[in-house]
N, C-alpha and C positions, 0 to 999 in steps of 0.2 A: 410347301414349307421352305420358308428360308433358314438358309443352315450362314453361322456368322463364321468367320475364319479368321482368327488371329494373329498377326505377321506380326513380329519382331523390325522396330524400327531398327534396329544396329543393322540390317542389311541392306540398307537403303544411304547409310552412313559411312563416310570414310575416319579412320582414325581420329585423323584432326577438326573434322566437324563437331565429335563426339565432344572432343577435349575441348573445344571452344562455348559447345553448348553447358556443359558442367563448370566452367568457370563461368559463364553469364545467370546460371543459377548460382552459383555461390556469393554471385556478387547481390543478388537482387535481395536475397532473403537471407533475413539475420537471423542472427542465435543471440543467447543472453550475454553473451560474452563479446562478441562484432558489434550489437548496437553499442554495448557499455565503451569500449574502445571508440566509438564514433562517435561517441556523446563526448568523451571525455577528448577528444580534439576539436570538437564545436566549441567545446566551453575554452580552448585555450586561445583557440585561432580566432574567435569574435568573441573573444574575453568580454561576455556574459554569463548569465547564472544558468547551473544544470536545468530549472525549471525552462527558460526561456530557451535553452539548447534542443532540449527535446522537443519543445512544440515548434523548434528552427530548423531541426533534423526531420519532423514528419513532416511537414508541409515542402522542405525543398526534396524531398522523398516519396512524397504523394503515399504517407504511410497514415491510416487510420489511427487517431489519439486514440481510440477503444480499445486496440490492440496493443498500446504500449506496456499496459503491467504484465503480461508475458512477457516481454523484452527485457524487462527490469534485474538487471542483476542485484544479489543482497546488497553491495557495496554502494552502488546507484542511489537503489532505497534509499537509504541512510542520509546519503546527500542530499538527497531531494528531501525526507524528512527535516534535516541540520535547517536547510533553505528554506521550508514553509513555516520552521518554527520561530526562526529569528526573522521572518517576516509577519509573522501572528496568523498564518492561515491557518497555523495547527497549535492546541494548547499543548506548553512543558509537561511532558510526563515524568515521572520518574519512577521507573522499576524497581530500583532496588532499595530495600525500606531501612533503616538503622534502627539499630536494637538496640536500646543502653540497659 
């Protein structure tokens, strides 16, 4: 019988290995809040639409489109709704009804 042993990489690491490998993970994987900021300088620096940012950000990111509504922050959404609506991919909605 094989018996498995599991060793703690940190001792094979020095400090600053540590610190280089946690900032090459921070840089690689987003949160909803890192993509939204990196969306939102796509769309300033190649002053295009959020839609066309996003699929500009996953393809120079090698990021799956399937995975992007996780990414999506509420504020994003919104945009990218405003965008698909004044382009007609999405019908006007209106929630909020008037009562007279």
């Amino acid at each position: 019988m094989i018996m498995a042993i599991k060793i703690p990489m940190d001792i094979f690491m020095d400090k600053n290995a540590k610190k280089e490998i946690d900032k090459i993970l921070k840089e690689k994987f987003y949160c909803p809040s890192k993509f939204a900021q990196e969306i939102e300088t796509t769309v300033q620096e190649e002053k295009c639409s959020y839609i066309d940012a996003v699929i500009f950000f996953c393809d120079k990111n090698k990021i799956d489109l399937e995975s992007v509504p996780k990414l999506l922050s509420k504020p994003l959404k919104e945009k990218i709704k405003c965008e698909a609506i004044e382009l007609n991919f999405l019908k006007k909605t209106s929630r909020a009804r008037l009562v007279f």
